[in-house]
PLY file of the C-alpha trace (Angstrom):
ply
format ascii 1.0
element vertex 103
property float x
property float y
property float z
element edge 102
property int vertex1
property int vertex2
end_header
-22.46 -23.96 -19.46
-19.44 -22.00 -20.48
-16.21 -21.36 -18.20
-17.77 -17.69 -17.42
-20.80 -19.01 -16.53
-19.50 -21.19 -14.09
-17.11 -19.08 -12.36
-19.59 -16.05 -12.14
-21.59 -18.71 -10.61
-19.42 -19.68 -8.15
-18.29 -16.08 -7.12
-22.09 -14.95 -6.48
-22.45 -18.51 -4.25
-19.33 -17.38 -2.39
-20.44 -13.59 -1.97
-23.79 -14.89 -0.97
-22.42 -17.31 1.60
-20.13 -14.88 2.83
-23.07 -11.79 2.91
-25.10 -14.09 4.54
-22.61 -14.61 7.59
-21.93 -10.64 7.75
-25.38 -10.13 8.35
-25.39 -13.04 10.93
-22.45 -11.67 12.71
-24.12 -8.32 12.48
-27.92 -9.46 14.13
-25.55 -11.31 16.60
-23.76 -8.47 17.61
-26.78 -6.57 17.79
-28.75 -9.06 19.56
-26.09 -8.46 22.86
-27.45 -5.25 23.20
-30.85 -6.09 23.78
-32.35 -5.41 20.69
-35.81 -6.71 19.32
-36.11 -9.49 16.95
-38.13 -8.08 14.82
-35.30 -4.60 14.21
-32.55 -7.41 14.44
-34.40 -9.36 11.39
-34.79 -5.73 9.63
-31.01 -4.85 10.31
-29.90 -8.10 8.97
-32.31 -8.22 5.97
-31.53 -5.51 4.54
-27.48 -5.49 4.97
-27.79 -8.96 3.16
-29.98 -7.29 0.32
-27.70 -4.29 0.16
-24.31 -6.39 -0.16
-26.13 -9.01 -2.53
-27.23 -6.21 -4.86
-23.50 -4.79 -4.77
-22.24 -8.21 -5.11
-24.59 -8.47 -8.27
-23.39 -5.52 -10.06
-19.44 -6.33 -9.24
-20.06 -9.62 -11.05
-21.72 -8.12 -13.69
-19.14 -5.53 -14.18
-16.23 -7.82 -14.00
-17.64 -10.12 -16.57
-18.69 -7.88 -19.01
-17.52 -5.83 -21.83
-17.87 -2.08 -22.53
-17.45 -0.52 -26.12
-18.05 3.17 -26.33
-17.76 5.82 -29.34
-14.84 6.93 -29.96
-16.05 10.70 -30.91
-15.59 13.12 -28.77
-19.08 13.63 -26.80
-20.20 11.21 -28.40
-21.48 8.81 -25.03
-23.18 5.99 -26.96
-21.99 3.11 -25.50
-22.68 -0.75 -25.51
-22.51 -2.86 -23.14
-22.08 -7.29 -23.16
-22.14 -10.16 -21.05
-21.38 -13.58 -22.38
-21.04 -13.46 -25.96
-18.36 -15.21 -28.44
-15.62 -13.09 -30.23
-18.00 -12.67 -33.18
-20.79 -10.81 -31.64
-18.17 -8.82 -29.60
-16.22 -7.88 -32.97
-19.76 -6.82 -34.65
-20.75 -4.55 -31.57
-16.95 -3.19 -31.31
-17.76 -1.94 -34.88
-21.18 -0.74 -34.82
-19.76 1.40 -31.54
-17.43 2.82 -33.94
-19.65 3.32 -36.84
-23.14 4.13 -35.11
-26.06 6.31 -37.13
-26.82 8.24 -34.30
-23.40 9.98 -33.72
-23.08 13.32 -32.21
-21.12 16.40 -33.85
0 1
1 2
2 3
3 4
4 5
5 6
6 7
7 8
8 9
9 10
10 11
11 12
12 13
13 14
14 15
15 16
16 17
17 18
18 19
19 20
20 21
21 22
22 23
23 24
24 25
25 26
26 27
27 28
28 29
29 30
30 31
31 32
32 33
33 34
34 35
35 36
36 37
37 38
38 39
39 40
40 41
41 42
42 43
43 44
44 45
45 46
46 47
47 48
48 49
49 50
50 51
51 52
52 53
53 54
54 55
55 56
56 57
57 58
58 59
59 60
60 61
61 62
62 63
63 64
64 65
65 66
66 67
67 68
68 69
69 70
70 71
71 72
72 73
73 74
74 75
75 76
76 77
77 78
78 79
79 80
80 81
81 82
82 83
83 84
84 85
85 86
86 87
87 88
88 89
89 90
90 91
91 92
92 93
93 94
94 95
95 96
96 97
97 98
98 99
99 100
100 101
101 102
């Protein structure tokens, strides 16, 4: 396991520990007002799901790597998660240099 790995690994354990006690909080909260169990398990359900899927694609965008065309209007663009120098180099260039550019 590489250093990226691990600490993309460790900062979706820490978002889902903390999402997890938002949406506890939250049904908690709730729960003081009377509401059912079954709406309070909804409520809390689906504010975990919706923060986990943001929490997902914050990870993903802070460990990743975006090369785009440099042509104007040109919006090819590619996009890479946990490769070496090497393989980022080679897409860098075919980004540049793609058959498919627009005029």
């Amino acid at each position: 396991m590489n250093r990226t790995s691990v600490t993309r690994h460790g900062l979706i354990l820490l978002g889902f520990t903390a999402v997890t006690a938002v949406a506890v909080v939250i049904g908690v909260r709730l729960d003081a007002y009377g509401v059912p169990l079954v709406l309070l398990l909804a409520c809390a359900f689906s504010l975990q799901t919706s923060l986990m899927s943001l929490l997902f694609r914050l990870v993903d965008a802070l460990s990743s790597t975006t090369h785009r065309c440099s042509r104007p209007g040109c919006d090819f663009q590619v996009w890479l998660t946990g490769v070496d120098a090497a393989e980022n180099r080679r897409w860098q260039e075919i980004a540049g240099n793609h058959p498919h550019r627009t005029v």
